[in-house]
N, C-alpha and C positions, 0 to 999 in steps of 0.2 A: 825807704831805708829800713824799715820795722820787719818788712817779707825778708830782707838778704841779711841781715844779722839772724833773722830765725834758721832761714835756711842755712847759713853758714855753721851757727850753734847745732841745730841737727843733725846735720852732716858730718862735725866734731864728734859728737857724740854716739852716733852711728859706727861711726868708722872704729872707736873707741870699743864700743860695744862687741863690734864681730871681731878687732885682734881681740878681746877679751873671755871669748867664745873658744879658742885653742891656747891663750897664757890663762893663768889660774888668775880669778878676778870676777866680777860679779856681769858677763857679758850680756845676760841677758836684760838683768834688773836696765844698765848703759841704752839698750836698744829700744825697752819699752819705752824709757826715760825720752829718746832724741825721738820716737815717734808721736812720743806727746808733746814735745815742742814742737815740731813740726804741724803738727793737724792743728796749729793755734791759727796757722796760715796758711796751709796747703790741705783742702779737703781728701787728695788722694792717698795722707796718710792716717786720714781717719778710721779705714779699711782695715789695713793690717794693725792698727791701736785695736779695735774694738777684738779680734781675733785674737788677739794677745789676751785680753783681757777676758775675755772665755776659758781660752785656754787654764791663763791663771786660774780661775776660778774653780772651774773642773778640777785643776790640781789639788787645791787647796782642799776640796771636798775629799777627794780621794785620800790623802794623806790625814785627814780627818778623822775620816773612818776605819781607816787599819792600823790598828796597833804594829804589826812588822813592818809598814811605811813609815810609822812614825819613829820605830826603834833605828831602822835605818839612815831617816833621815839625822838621828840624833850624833849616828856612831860618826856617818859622813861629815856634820859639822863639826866636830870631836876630831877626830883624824884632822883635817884639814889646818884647824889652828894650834893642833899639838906640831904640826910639822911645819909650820910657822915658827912657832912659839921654842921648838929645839933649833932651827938656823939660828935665830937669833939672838939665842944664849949659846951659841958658838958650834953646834955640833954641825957635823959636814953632810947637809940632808943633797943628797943627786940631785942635780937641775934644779936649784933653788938657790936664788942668793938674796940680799937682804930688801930689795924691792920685790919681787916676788912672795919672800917669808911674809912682809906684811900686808900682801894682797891677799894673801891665803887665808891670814890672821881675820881679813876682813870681811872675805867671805864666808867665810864658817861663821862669824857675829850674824852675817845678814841672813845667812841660813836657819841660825838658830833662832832669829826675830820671826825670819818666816813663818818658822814653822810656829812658834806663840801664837800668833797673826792667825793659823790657819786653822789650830787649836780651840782659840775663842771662838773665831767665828763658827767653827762646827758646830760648837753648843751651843750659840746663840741661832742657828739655823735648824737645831733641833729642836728648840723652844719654840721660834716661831712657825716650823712650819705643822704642828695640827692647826691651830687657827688658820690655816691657809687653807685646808684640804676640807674644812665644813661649809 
């Protein structure tokens, strides 16, 4: 019973994840998300979890370390929940209406956490890695 509600839940959440990946909404955060419920039960999504999780990580370094990745990623969260944030005080933003405004609203937050997220930990990787290389 515990394997087909996992699977069922991942699957949700998968599926979620990749329409989320062409509508504006957090698709990818949805898809690491259903691969880590899944690999609670199915080893063969342990694979493409740990690959994500590289990924991520690498990102995070990179964005880290460049001040124009980081200015970007700020303008990008910035834009995203300005154009949320005018649908929903009424202005007529293209191809967006008030389920969309507040996915956008939401992911430019998660953007914005990210990139906090990836901020610290830069310095905190900068800290510890001399002790690592003696």
């Amino acid at each position: 019973m515990k394997k087909a509600v996992v699977a069922v839940l991942g699957t949700v959440l998968l599926v979620l994840g990749v329409a989320l990946l062409v509508l504006p909404g957090p698709g990818f955060l949805l898809i690491a998300g259903a691969l880590a419920v899944l690999s609670t039960e199915f080893k063969w999504a342990k694979k493409p979890l740990d690959y994500a999780k590289d990924k991520a990580d690498l990102g995070i370094r990179e964005v880290a370390r460049s001040k124009a990745r980081t200015a970007l990623v700020v303008l990008c969260a910035l834009a995203l929940m300005a154009l949320g944030v005018l649908d929903l005080a009424g202005l007529d933003v293209p191809w967006v209406n008030k389920i969309s405004a507040a996915l956008l609203i939401v992911s430019g937050l998660l953007l914005a956490g990210t990139l906090v997220y990836a901020l610290r930990r830069g310095e905190d990787s900068e800290i510890q890695e001399p002790a690592t290389r003696r």
